[in-house]
mmCIF file of the C-alpha atoms, coordinates in Angstrom:
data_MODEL
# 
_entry.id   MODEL 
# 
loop_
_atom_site.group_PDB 
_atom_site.id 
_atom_site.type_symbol 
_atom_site.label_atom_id 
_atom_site.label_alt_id 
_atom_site.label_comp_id 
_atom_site.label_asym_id 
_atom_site.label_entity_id 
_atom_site.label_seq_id 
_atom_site.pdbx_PDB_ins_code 
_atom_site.Cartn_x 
_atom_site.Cartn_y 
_atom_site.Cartn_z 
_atom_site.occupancy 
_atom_site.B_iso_or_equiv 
_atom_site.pdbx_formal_charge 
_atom_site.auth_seq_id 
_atom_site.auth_comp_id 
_atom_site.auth_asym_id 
_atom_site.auth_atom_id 
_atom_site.pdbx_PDB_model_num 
ATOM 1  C CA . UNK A 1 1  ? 43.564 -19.780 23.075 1.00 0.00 ? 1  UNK A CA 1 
ATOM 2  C CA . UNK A 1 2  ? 45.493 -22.570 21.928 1.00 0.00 ? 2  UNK A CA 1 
ATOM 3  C CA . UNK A 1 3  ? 44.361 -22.874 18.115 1.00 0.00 ? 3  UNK A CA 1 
ATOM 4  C CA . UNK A 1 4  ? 45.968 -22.269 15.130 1.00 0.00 ? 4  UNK A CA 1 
ATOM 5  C CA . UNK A 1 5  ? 44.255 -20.958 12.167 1.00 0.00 ? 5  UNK A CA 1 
ATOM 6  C CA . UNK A 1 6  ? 44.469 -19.505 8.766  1.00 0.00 ? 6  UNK A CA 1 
ATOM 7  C CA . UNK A 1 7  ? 42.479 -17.577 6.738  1.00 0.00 ? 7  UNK A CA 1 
ATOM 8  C CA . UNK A 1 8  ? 41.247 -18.486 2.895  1.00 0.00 ? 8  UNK A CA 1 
ATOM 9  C CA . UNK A 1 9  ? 39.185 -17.445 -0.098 1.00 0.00 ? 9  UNK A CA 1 
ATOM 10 C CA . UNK A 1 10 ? 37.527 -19.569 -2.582 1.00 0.00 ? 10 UNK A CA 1 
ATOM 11 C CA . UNK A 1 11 ? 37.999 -18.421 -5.774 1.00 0.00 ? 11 UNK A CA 1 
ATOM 12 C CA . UNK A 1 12 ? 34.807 -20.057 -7.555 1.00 0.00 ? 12 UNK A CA 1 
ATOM 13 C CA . UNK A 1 13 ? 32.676 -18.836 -4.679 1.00 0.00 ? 13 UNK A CA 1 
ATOM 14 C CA . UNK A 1 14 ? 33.919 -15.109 -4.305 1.00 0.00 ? 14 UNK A CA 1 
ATOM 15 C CA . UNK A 1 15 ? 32.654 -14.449 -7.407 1.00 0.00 ? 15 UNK A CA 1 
ATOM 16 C CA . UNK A 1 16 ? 28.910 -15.545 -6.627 1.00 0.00 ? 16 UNK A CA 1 
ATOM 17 C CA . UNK A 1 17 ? 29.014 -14.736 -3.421 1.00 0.00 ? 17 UNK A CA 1 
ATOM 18 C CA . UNK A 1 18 ? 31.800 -11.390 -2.759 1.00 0.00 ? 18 UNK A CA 1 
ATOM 19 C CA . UNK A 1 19 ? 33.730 -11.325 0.634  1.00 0.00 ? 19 UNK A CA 1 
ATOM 20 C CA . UNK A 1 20 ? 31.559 -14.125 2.002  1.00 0.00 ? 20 UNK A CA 1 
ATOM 21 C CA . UNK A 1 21 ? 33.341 -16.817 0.865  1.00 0.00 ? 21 UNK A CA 1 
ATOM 22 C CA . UNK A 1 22 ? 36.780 -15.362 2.718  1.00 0.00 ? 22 UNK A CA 1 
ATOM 23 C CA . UNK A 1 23 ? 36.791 -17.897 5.754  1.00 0.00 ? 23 UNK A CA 1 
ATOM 24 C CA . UNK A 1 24 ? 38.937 -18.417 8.627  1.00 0.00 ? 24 UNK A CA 1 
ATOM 25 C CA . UNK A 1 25 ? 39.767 -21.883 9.429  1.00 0.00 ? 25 UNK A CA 1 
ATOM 26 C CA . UNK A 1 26 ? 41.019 -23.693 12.620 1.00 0.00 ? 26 UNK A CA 1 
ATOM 27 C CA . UNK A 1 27 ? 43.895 -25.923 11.503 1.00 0.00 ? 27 UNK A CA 1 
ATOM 28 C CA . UNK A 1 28 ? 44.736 -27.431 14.937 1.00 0.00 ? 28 UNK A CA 1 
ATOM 29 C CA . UNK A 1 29 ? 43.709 -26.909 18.801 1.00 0.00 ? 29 UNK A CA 1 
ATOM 30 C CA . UNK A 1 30 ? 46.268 -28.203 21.273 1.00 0.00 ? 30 UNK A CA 1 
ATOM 31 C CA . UNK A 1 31 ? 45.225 -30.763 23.198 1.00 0.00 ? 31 UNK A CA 1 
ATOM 32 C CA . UNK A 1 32 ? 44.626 -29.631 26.672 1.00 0.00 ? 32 UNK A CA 1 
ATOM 33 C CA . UNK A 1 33 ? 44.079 -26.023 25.879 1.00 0.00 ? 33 UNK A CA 1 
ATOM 34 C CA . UNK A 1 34 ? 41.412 -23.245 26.878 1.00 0.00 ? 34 UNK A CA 1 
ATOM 35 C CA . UNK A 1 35 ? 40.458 -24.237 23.113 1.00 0.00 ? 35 UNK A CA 1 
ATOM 36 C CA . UNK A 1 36 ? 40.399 -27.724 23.266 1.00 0.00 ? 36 UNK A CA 1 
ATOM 37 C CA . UNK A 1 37 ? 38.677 -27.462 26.590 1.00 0.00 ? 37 UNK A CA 1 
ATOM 38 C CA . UNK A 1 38 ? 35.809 -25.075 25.240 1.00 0.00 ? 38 UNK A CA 1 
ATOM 39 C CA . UNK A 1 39 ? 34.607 -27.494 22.321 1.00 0.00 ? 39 UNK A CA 1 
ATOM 40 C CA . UNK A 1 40 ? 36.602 -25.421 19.667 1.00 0.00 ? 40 UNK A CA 1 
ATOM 41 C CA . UNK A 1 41 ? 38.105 -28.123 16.776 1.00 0.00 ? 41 UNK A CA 1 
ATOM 42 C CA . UNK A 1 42 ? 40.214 -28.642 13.797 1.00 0.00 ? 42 UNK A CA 1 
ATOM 43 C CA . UNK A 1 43 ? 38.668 -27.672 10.691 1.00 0.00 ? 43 UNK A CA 1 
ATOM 44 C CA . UNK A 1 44 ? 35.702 -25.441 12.737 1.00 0.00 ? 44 UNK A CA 1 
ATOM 45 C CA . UNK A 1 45 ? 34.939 -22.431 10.466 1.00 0.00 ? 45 UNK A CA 1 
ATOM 46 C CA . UNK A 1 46 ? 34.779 -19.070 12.634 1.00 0.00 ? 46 UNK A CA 1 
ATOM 47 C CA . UNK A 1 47 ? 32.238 -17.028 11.044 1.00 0.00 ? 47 UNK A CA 1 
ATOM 48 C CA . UNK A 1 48 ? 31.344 -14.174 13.797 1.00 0.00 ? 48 UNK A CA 1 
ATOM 49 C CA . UNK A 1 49 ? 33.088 -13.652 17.223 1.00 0.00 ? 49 UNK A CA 1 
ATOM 50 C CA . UNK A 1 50 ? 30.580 -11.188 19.229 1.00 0.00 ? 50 UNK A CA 1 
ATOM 51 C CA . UNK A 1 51 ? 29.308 -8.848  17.183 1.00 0.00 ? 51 UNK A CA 1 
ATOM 52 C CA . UNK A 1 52 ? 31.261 -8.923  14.396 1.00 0.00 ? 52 UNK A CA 1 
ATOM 53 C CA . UNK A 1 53 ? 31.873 -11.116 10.692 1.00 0.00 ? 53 UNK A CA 1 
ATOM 54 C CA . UNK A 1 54 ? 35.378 -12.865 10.803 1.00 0.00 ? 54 UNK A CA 1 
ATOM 55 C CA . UNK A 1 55 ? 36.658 -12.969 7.917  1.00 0.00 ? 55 UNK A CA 1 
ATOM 56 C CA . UNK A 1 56 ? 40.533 -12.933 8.649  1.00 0.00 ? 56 UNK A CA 1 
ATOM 57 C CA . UNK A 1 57 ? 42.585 -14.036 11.676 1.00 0.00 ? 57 UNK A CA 1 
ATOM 58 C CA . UNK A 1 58 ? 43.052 -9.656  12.379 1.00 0.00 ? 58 UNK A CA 1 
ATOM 59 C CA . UNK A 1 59 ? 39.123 -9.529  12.675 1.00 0.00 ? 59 UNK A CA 1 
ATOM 60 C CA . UNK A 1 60 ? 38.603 -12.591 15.377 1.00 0.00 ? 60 UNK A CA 1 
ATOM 61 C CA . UNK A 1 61 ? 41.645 -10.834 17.555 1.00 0.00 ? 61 UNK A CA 1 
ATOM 62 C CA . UNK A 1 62 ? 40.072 -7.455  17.200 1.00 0.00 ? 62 UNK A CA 1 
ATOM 63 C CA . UNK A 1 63 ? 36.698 -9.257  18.465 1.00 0.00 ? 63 UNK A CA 1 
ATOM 64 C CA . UNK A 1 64 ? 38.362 -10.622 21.453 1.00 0.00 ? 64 UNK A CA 1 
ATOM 65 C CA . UNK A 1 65 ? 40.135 -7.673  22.310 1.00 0.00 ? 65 UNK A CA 1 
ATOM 66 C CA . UNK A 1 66 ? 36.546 -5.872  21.602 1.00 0.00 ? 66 UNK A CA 1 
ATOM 67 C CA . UNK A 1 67 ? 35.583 -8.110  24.315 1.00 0.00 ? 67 UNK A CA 1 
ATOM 68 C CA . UNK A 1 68 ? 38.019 -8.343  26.734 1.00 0.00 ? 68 UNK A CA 1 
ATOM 69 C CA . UNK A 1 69 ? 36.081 -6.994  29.432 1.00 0.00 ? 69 UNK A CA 1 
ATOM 70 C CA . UNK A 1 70 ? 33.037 -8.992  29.363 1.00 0.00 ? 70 UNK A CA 1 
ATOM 71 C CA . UNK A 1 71 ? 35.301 -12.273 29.995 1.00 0.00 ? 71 UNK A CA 1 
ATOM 72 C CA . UNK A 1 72 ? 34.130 -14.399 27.222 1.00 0.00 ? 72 UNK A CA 1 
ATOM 73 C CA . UNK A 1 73 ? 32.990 -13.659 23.597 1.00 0.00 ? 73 UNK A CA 1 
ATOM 74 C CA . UNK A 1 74 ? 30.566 -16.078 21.914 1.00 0.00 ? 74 UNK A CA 1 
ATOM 75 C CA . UNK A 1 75 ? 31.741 -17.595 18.705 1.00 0.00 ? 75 UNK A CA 1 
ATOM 76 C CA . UNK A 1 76 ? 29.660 -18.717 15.541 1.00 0.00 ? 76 UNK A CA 1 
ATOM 77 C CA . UNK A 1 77 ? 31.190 -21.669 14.019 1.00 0.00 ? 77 UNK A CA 1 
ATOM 78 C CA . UNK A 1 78 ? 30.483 -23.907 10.987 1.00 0.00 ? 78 UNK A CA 1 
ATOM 79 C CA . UNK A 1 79 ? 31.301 -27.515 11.550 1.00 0.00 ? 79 UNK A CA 1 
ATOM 80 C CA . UNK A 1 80 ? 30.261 -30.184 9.605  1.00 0.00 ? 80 UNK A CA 1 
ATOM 81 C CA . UNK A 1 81 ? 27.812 -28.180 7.459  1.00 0.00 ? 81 UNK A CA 1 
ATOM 82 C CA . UNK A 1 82 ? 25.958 -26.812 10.501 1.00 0.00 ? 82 UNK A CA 1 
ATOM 83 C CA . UNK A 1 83 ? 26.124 -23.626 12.678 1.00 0.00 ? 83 UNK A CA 1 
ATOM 84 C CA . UNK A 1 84 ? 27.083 -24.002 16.440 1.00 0.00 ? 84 UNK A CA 1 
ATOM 85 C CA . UNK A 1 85 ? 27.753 -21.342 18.496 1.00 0.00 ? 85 UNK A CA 1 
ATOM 86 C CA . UNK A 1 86 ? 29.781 -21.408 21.542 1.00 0.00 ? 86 UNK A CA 1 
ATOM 87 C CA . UNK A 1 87 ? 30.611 -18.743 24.588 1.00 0.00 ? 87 UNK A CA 1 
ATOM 88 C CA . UNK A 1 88 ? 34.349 -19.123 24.956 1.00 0.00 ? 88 UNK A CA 1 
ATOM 89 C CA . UNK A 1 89 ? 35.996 -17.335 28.121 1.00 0.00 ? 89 UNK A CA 1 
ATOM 90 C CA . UNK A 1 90 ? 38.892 -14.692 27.139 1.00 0.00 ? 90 UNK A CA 1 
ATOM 91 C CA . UNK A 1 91 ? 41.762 -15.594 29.074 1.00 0.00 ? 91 UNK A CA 1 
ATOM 92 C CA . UNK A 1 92 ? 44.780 -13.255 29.612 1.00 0.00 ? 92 UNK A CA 1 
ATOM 93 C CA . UNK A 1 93 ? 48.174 -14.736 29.991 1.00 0.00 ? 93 UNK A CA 1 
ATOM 94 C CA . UNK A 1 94 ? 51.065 -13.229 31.689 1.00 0.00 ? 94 UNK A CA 1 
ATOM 95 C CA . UNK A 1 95 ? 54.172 -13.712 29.304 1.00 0.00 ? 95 UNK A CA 1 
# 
């Protein structure tokens, strides 16, 4: 896809809140990607991908391989204090 991101826990807020407050984080999108292209930016917070909660980089790749065959997935981002969601095609490259 052209991102990179990382996955984090707050330490204040896991103990309010549980596994909510494990978040995965885009650090960058290269310019000129299927990322960059579709809307996706630095410091967007992935919170669902399909059907299912992200909290870890392993969950949003299991959600696009989930949803391989449908040709896109629809992700639920945070970004600037405010949901957006965005329906992101699922590209397969040839290595």
């Amino acid at each position: 896809m052209g991102r990179s991101i990382c996955s984090t826990t707050n330490a204040g807020d896991s103990q309010k809140h549980g596994d909510r407050s494990k978040k995965v984080i885009v650090v960058r999108v290269v310019p000129g990607s299927q990322a960059h292209e579709q809307g996706i930016q630095s410091r967007d917070i992935i919170t669902r991908a399909g059907e299912n909660e992200i909290s870890k980089p392993l969950d949003l790749r299991k959600a696009i391989e989930d949803n391989i065959d449908k040709g896109e997935i629809e992700l639920e981002i945070i970004r600037r204090g405010r949901i957006a969601r965005l329906a992101v095609p699922i590209y397969i490259e040839e290595l």
